[in-house]
MIRO-431582 format. One record per residue: y, z, x of N, C-alpha, C in turn. Coordinates in steps of 0.2 Angstrom, whole numbers, plus 2048, in hexadecimal, padded with zeros to 3 digits. Example, Ala and Ser with C-alpha at 12.3 -4.5 7.8 and 13.67 -1.06 7.14 Angstrom:
2
7E48278427EA82783E7F0827842;7F58238407FB824844800827840;
//
This chain:
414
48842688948D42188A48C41B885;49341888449241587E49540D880;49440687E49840088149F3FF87F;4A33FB8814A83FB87E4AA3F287F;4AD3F187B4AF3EA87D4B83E987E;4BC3E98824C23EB8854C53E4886;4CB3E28824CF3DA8844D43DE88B;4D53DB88F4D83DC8954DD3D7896;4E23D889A4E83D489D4E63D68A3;4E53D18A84E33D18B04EC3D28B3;4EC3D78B94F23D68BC4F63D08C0;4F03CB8BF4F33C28C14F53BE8B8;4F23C48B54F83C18AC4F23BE8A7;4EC3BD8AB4E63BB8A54E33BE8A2;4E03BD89B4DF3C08944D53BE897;4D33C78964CB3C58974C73CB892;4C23CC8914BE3CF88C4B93D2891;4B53DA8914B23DD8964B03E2893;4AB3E48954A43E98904A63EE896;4A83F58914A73F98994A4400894;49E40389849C40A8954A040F897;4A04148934A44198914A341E88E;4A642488B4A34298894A8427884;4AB4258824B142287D4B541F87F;4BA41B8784C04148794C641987C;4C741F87D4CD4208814CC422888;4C54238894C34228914C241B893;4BF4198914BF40E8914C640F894;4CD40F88F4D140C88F4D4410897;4D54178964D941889F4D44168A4;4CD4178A54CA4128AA4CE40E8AD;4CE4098A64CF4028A84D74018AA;4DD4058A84E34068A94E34078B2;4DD40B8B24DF40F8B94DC4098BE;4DA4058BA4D83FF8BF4DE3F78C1;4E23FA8BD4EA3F68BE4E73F18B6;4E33F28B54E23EE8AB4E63ED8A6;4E83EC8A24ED3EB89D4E93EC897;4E73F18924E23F28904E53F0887;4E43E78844E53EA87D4E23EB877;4DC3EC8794D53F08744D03F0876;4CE3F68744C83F98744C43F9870;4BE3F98704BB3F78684B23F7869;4AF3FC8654A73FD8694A33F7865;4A03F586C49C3EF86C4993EE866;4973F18604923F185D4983EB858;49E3EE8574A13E98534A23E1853;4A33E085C4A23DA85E4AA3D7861;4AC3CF8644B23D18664B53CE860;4B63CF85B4BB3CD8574BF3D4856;4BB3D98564C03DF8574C33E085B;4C33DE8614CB3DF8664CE3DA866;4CF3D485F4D43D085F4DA3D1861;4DA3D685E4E23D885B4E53DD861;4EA3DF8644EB3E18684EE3E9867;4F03ED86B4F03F58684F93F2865;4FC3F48605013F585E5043EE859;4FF3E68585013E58545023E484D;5003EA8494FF3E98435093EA843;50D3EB8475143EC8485163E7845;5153E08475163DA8445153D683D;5113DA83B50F3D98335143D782F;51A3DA82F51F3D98295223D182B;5213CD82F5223C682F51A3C182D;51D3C08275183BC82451A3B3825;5153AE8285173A882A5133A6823;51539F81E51339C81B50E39681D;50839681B50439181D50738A821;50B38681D50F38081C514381823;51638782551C38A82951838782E;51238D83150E38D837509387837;50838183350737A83450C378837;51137883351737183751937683D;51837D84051B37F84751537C84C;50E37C84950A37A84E50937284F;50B36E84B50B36884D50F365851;51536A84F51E36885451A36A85C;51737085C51837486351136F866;50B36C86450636886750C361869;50F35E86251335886451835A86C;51936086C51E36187251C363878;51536587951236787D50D36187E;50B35D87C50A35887E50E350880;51635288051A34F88251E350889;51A35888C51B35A891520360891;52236388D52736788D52437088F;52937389352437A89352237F88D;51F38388D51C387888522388884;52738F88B52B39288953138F887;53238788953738688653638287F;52F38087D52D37D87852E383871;52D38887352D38D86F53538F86B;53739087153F39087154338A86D;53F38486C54437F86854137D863;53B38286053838285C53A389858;53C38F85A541394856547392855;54A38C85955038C856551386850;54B38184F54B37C84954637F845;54538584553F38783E54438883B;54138883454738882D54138E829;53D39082D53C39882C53E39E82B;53F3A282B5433A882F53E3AD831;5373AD82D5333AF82E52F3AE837;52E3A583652D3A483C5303A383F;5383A484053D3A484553A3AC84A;53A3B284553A3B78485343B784B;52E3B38495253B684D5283B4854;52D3AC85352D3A785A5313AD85F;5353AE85D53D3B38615383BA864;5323BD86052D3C186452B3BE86A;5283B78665223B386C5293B2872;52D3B08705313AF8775323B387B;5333B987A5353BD87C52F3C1881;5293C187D5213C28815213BE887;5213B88855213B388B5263B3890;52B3B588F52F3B589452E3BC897;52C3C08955283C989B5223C589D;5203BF89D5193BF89F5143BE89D;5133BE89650C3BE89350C3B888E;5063B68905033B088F5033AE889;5043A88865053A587E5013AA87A;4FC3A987B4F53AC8774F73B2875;4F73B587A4F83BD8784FF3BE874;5043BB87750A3BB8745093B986E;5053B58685043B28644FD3B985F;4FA3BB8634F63C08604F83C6860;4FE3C88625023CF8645043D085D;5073C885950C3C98535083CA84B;5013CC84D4FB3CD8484FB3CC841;4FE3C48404FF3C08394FA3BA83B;4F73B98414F53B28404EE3B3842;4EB3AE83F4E33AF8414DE3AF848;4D93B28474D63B284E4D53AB851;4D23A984D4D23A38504D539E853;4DC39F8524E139C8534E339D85D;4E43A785B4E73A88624E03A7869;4DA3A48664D23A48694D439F86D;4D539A8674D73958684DE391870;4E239586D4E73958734E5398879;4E439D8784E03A187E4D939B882;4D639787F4D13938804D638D885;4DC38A8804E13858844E338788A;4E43908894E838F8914E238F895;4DC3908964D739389B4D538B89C;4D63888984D43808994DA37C89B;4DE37E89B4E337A89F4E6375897;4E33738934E536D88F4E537188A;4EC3758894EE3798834F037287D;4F236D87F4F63688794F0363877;4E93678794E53638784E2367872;4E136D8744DD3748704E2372868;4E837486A4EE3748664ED36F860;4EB3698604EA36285F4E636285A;4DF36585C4D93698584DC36D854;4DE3728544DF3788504E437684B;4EA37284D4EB36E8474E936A842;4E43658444DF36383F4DA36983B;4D736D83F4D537383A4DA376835;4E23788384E537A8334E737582D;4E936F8304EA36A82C4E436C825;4E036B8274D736B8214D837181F;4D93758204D737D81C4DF37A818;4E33798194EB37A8154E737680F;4E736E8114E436C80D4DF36D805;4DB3708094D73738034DB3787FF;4DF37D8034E33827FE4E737F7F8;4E937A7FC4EF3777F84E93757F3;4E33707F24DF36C7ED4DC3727E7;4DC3787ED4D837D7E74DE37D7E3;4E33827E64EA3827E04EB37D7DC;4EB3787DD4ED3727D74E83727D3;4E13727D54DE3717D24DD3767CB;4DE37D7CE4DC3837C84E33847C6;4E837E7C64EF3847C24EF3807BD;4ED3787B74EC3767B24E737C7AF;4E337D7AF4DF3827AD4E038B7AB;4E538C7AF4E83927B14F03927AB;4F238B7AD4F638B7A74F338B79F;4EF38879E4EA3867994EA38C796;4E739179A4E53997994EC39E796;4F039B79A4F539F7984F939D793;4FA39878F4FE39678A4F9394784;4F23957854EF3997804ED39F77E;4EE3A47844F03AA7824F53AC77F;4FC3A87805003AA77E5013A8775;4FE3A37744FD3A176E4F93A5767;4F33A876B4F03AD7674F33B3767;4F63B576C4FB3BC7695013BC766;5043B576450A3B17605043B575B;5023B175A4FC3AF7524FE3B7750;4F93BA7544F63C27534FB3C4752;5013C77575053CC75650C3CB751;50D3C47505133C374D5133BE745;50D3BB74650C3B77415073BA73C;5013BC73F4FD3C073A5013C7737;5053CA7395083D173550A3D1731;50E3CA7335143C872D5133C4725;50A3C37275083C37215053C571F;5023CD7204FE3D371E5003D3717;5073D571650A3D670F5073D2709;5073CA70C5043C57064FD3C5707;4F93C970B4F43CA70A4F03CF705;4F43D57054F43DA7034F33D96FA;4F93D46FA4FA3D16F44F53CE6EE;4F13CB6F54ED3C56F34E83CA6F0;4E63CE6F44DF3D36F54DD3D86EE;4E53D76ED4E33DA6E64E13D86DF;4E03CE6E04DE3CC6DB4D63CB6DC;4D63C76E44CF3C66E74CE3C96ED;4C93C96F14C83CF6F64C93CA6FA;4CB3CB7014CE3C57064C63C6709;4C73BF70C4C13BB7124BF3C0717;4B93C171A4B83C671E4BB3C4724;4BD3BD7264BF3BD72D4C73BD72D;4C93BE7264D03C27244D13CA725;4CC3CB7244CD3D37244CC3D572C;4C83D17304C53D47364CB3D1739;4CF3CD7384D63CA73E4DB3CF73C;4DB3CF7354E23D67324E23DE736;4DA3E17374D93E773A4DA3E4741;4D93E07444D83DF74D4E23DE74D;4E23DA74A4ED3DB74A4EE3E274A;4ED3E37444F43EA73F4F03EF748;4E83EE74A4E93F674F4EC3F3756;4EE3ED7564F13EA75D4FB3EC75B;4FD3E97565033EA7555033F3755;5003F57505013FF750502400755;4FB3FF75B4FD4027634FE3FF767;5033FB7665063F376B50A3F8771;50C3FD76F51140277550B40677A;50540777850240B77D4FC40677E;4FB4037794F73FE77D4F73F9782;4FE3F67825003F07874FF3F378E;5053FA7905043FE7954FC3FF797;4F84027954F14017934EF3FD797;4EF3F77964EB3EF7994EE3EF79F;4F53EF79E4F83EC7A54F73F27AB;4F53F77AA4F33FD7AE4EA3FB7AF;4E73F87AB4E03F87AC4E23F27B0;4E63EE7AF4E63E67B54E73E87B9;4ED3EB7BD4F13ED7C34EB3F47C7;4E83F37C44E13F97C64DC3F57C8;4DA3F07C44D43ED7C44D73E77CC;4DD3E67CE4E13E27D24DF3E67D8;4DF3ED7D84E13F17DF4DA3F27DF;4D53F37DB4D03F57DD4CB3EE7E0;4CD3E97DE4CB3E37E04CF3E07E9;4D13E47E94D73E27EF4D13E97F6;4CD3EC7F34C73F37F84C33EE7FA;4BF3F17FC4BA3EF8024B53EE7FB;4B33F17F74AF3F47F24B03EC7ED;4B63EE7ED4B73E87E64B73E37E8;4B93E17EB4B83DA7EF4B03D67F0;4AF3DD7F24A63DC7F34A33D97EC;4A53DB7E84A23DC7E14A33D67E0;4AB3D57DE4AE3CE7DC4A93C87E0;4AA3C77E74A63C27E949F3C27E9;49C3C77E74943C77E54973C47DE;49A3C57D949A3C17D449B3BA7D3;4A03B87D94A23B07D749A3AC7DB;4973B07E14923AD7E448D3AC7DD;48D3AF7D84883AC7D248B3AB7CE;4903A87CD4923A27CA49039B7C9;48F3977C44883917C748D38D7CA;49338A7C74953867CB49A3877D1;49D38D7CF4A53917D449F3927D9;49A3977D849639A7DF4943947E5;49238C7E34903887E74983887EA;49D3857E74A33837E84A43897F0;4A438F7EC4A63947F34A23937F9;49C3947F849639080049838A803;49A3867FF49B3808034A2380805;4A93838034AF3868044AF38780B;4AA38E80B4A83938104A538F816;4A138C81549B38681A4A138481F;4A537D81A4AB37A81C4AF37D821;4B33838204B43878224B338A82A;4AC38B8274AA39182D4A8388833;4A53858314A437E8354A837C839;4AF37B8384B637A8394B837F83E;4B638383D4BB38A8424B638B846;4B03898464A938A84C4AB383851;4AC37F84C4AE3798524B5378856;4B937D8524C137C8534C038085E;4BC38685C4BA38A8604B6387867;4B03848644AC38186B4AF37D86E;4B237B86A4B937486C4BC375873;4BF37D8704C43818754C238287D;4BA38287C4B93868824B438E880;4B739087A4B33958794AB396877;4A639987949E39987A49F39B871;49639987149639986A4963A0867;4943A486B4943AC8694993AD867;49F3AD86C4A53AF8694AA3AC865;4A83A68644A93A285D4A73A1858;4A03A385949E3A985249F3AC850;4A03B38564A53B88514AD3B7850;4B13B58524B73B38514B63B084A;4B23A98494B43A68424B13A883E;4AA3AC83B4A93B08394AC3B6834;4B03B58384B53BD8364BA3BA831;4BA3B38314BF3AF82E4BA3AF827;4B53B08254B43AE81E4B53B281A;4B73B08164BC3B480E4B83B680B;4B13B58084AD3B98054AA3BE807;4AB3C38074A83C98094A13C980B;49E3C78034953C88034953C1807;4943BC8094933B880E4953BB815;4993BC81649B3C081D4983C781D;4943C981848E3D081A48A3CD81A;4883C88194803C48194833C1822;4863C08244873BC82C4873C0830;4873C78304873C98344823CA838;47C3C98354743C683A4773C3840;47A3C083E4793B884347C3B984B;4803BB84E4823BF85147E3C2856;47C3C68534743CA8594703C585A;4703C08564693BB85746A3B785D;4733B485A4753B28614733B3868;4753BB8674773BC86D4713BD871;46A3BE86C4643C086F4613B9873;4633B48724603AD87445F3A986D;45D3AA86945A3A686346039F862;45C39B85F45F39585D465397857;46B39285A46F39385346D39384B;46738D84D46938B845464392843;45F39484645C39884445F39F841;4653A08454693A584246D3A683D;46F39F83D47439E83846D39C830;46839A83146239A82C4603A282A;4613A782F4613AF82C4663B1829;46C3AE8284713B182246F3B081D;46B3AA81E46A3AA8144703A980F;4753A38104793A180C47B39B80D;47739781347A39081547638C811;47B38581047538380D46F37C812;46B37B81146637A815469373818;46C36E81446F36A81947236B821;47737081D47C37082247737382A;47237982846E37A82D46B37382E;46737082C46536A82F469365833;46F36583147435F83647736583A;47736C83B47937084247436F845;46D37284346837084846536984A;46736484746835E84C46D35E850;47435F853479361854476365859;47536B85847236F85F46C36C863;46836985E463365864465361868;46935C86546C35586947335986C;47335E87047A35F87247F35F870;48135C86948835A868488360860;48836586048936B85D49136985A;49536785C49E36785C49E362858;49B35D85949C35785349935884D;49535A84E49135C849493361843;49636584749A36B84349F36983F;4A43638434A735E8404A635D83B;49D35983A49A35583449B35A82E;49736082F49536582949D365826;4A23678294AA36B82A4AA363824;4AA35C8274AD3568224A935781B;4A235781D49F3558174A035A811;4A03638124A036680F4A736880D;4AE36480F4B236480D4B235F807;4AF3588054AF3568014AC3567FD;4A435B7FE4A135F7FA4A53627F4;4AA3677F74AB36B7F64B13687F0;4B63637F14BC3607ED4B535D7E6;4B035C7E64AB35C7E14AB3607DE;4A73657DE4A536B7DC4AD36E7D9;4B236C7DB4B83707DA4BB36A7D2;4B93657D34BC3617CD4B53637C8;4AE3637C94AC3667C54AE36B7C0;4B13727C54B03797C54B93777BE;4BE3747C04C23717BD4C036F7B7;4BC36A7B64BB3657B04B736A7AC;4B436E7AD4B03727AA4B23787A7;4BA37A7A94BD3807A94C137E7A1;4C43787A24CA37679E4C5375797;4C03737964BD3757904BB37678E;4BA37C7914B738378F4BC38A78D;4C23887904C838B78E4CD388788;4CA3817864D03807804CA38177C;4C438077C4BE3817754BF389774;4BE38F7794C03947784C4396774;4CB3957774D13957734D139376C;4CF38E76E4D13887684CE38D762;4C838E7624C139475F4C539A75A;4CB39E75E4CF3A375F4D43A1759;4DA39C75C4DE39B7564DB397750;4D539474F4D239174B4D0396747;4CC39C7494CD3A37444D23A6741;4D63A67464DD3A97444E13A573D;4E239E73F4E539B7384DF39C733;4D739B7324D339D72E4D73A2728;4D83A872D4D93B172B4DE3B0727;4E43AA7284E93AA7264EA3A6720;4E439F7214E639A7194DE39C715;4DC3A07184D53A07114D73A370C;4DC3AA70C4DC3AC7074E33A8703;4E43A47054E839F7004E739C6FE;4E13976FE4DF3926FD4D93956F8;4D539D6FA4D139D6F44D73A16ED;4DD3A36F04E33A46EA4E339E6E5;4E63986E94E53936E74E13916E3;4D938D6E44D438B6E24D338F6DB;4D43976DB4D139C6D74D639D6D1;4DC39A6D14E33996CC4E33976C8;4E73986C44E63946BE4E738E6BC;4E638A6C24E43826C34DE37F6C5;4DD3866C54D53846CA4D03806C4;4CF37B6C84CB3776C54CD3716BD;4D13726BD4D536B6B94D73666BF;4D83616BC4DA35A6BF4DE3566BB;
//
């Protein structure tokens, strides 16, 4: 017999989690049917409850994608509403009909429709499986507390912090990104359209004096780009579009994130990213009402780098064993020793949730450092590069002129 961890809908309509042994997840599941249950995952305990997040059928909803920006301003509207006393269902209702969405018009017009059979915000909101766990933890946490426009309140502010940083990182990498691309574009002017067209008057040259070696080495790396410009281009763009997909596997992603973690300055950036992060979502959580077990595994599941979320996965059993947090969070071996130090005071003096606060504030302006570092150090590393690149290039192009020149029959009068 084996455990199972099973999300439930009670026949009085509430959302509960319950371990049952089994010989398997389709005997789990009629069991609990046969006991008037509403069964919407099943999932063997070894996994943990992040796996019966989601409910049986909705990967259905996936082709509605909500924009970060969208689902901020729908949750500040619906805390501002629900705080003003208005009901769930009709709050909802006048919230699909002034989004200027279409995307979250359609999520809202589901959620209404859930709610109006019955079923509870939370689930209705995790049923449409675009939105984070932590979000629907979170609702599910307001309704059981009675003070959903309080949970609500919070969870805004966590979104609020996470958009923000999205938005700092893209502004901050597209100078740089642009940088990269219109010097790219300048060295393949060079190479493919400028340097061929002077092959002829080199040809020229060479027959009176031998051309410069960084003449000869720029003219063979052109004349073989321009020759197989037709099978070569397809070529590259078929190794990107490959090296894209295989980076989007379980495999490559692994890779990639083992690689940016040893980068000197990007690897710090992403741990304190990740800290912030996970700090933020651990506190958004015990805020709720939810134990720390299962707001470890809920936020947990939330971190983007793969090799730090295989490294966390200790932490977890430790919890559940008795062991101190910080000591668990100390066997992933990725934190950095601060942040344990002000959790374990936090955990000693009771006040865990503020504290998480702390690490979440400080490691976010950590992190806006490390990021204009990571910036100021990109941008001059890619114009000396470049710069390196067309600097050889014109070399290839005026040396054998200039030794024409010098070697002609003026050379050397005045």
């Amino acid at each position: 017999m084996a455990e199972f961890i099973c999300r439930l809908g009670t026949p009085a309509g509430e959302i509960m989690t319950r371990v049952v042994e089994a010989a398997g997840a389709g005997e789990a599941k009629t069991r609990l049917e046969s006991e008037g249950f509403r069964v919407f995952a099943v999932a063997s305990a070894e996994r943990g409850l992040a796996a019966v997040a989601l409910p049986f059928g909705a990967g259905a909803a996936k082709k509605n994608r909500v924009k970060p920006n969208d689902f901020l301003l729908f949750n500040q509207q619906l805390s501002a509403l629900l705080r003003a006393g208005i009901p769930v269902l009709q709050s909802i209702n006048l919230l699909k009909n002034r989004s200027a969405s279409s995307s979250m018009r359609d999520v809202l017009a589901n959620v209404e429709d859930k709610i109006k059979s019955g079923v509870p915000l939370s689930e209705a909101f995790e049923a449409q499986g675009i939105f984070p766990k932590i979000y629907s933890a979170s609702l599910l946490a307001g309704e059981k507390s009675g003070a959903l426009d309080e949970v609500l309140a919070r969870y805004v502010e966590y979104l609020k912090r996470s958009v923000g940083i999205a938005r700092k990182l893209r502004s901050a990498l597209a100078y740089p990104l642009f940088l990269l691309a219109a010097s790219a574009f300048m060295v393949g002017f060079l190479t493919l359209y400028i340097v061929p067209r002077m092959s002829d008057l080199f040809k020229g040259l060479s027959t009176k004096n031998s051309l410069p070696t960084v003449t000869i080495v720029v003219l063979a790396i052109s004349n073989a780009v321009t020759g197989n410009i037709f099978w070569l281009l397809p070529l590259v763009l078929i190794l990107i579009f490959a090296l894209v997909i295989w980076f989007r596997t379980l495999g490559g992603r692994l890779i990639l994130d083992k690689f940016l973690l040893r980068l000197p300055i990007a690897g710090t950036l992403v741990r304190q990213m990740t800290m912030a992060q996970l700090a933020r979502s651990l506190s958004t959580l015990l805020s709720g009402g939810i134990t720390l077990p299962d707001s470890w595994d809920i936020a947990s599941q939330a971190i983007t780098n793969l090799e730090l979320r295989r490294r966390s996965q200790s932490v977890l059993p430790m919890i559940r064993e008795g062991r101190l947090f910080t000591e668990a969070l100390d066997n992933a071996h990725w934190m950095p020793e601060l942040a344990l130090d002000m959790i374990g005071i936090g955990e000693k003096s009771g006040s865990l949730k503020e504290m998480l606060d702390e690490v979440a504030n400080f490691y976010d302006a950590e992190s806006e450092v490390r990021l204009e570092q990571l910036t100021s150090l990109l941008e001059p590393v890619i114009l000396v590069f470049m710069a390196g690149i067309v600097i050889t290039i014109l070399l290839a192009i005026y040396l054998p002129i200039i030794q024409t020149i010098s070697s002609g029959p003026f050379a050397g009068k005045r």
